[in-house]
C-alpha positions in Angstrom: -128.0 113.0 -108.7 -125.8 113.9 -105.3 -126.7 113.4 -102.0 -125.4 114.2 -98.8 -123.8 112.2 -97.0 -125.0 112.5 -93.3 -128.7 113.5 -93.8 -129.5 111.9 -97.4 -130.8 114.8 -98.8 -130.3 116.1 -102.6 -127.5 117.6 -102.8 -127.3 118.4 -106.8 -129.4 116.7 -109.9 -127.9 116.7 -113.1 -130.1 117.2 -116.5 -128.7 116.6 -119.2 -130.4 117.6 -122.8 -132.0 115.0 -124.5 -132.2 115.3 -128.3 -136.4 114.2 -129.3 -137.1 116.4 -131.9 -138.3 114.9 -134.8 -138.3 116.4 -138.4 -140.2 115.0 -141.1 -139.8 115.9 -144.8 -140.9 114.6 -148.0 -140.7 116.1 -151.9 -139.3 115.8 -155.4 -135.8 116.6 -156.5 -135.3 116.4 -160.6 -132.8 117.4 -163.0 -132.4 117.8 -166.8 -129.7 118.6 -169.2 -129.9 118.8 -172.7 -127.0 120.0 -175.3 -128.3 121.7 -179.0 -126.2 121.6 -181.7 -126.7 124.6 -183.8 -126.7 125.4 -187.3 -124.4 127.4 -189.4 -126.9 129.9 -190.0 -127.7 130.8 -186.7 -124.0 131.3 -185.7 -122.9 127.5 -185.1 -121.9 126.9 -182.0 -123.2 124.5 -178.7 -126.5 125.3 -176.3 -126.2 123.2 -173.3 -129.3 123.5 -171.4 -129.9 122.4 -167.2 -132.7 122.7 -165.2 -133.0 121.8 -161.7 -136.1 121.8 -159.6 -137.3 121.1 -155.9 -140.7 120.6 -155.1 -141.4 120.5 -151.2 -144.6 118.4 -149.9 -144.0 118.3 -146.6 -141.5 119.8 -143.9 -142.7 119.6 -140.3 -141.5 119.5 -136.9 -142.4 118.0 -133.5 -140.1 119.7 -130.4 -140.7 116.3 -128.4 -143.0 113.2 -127.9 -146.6 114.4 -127.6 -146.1 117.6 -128.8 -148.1 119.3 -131.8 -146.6 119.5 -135.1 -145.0 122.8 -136.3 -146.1 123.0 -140.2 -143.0 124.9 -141.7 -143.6 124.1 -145.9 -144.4 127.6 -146.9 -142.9 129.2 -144.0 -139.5 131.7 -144.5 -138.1 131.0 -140.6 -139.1 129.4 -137.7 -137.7 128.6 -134.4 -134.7 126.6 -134.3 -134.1 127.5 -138.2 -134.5 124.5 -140.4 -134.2 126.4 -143.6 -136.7 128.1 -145.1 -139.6 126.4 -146.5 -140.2 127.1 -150.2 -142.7 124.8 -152.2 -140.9 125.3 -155.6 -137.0 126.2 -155.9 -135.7 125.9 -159.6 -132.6 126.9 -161.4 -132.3 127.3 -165.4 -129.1 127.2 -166.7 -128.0 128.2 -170.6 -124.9 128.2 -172.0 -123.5 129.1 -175.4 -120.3 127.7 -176.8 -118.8 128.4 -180.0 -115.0 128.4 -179.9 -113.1 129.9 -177.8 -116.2 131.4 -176.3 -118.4 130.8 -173.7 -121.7 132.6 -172.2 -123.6 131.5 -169.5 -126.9 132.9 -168.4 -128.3 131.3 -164.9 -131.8 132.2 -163.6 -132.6 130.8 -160.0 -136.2 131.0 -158.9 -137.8 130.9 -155.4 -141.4 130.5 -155.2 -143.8 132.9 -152.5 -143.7 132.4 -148.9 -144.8 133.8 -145.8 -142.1 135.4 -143.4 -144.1 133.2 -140.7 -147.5 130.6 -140.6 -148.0 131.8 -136.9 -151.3 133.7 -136.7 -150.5 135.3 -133.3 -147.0 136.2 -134.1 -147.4 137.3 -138.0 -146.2 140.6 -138.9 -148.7 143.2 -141.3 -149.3 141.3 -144.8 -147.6 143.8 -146.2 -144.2 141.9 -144.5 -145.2 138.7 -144.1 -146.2 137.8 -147.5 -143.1 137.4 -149.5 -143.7 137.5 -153.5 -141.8 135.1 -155.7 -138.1 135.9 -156.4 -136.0 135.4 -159.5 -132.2 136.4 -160.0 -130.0 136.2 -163.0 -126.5 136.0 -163.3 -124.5 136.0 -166.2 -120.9 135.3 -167.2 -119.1 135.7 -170.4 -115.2 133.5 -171.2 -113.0 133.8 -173.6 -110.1 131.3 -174.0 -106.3 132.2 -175.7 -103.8 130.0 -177.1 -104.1 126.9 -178.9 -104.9 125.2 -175.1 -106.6 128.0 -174.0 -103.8 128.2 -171.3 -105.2 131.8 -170.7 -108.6 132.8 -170.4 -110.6 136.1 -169.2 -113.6 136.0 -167.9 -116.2 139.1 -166.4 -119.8 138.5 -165.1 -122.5 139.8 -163.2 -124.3 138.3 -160.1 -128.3 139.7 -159.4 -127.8 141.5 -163.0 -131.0 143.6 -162.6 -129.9 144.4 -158.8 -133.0 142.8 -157.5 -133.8 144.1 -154.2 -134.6 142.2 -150.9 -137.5 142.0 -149.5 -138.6 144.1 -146.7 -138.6 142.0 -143.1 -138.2 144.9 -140.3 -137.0 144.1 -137.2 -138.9 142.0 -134.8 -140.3 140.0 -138.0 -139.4 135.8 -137.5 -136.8 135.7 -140.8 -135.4 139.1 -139.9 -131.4 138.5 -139.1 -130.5 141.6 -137.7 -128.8 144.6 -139.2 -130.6 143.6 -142.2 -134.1 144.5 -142.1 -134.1 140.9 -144.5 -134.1 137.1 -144.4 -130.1 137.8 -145.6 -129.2 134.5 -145.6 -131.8 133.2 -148.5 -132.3 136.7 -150.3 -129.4 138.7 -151.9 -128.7 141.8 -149.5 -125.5 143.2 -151.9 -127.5 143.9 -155.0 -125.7 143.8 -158.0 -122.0 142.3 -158.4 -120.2 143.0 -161.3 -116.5 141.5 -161.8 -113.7 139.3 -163.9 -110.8 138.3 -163.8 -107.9 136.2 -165.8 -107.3 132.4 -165.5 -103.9 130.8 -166.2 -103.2 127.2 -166.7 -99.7 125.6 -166.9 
């Protein structure tokens, strides 16, 4: 705060941003592996098996002291952010090994949400109800030489090009240019590629 010097009076107050936001979340983060050995008859070979899943109880917000709290669990977006709000996030991973070869198969699963929890500011059911979303990806490697100094690999991300979903603009998850919450939801479609690894 300035003042000025002959008559007193305020001259110039500074305010400076006080950070009193509060965030409070709470849930369940597990993780399993397991490897198979298989038999002969089957093809021999290893199945290595992972699975990883989030379970979110809680995720609110309070803007400042006093203020109500913003429920955001089961919310896509809200101000400010924080990442979107899924109850249940899980990935499933298999992979085959027999050799020189190695296939990989990943499923990641996002549970239903709503594009936004405010009443007033919702969109038409149609957008703000967001169905439950699962991708696959799958890769394929095949190692050369005794080492495997040289290996070639191809893949594909989103293998059955699941689409977005719809969030036009105006809608809270909407980033724009989009018409989609881009940034949690794959915009591309399917990506197919490979490419050749060489160790020395």
């Amino acid at each position: 705060m300035l003042r000025f010097g002959d008559t007193g009076k305020l001259d110039q107050i500074d305010a400076t941003n006080i950070n009193v936001a509060t965030i409070e979340t709470a849930g369940i983060d597990t993780s399993a592996r397991y490897r198979f050995e298989l038999d002969d008859r089957v093809g021999g070979g290893t199945l290595d098996t992972g699975l990883a899943w989030t379970y979110l109880d809680k995720l609110e917000k309070v803007d400042f002291p006093g203020a109500s709290v913003t429920q955001l669990r089961g919310q896509l977006n809200s101000d400010g952010r924080l990442g979107a709000g899924f109850k249940n996030k899980a990935t499933l991973d298999l992979t085959y090994g027999r050799g020189a070869l190695t296939v990989n198969w990943r499923l990641n699963y996002l549970s239903s949400i709503k594009d936004t929890l405010d009443p007033d500011n919702a969109p038409p059911d149609e957008f703000n109800n967001v169905p439950s979303y699962v991708y696959h990806n799958i890769q394929a490697r095949y190692g050369f030489g005794e080492q495997q100094q040289l290996k070639v690999f191809v893949g594909a991300d989103n293998l059955f090009d699941k689409k977005p979903p719809l969030l036009p603009g105006g809608t809270a998850s909407d980033i724009t240019g989009t018409e989609t919450a881009a940034d949690t939801y794959d915009p591309f479609g399917r990506f197919i590629y490979g490419g050749v690894e060489v160790h020395f």
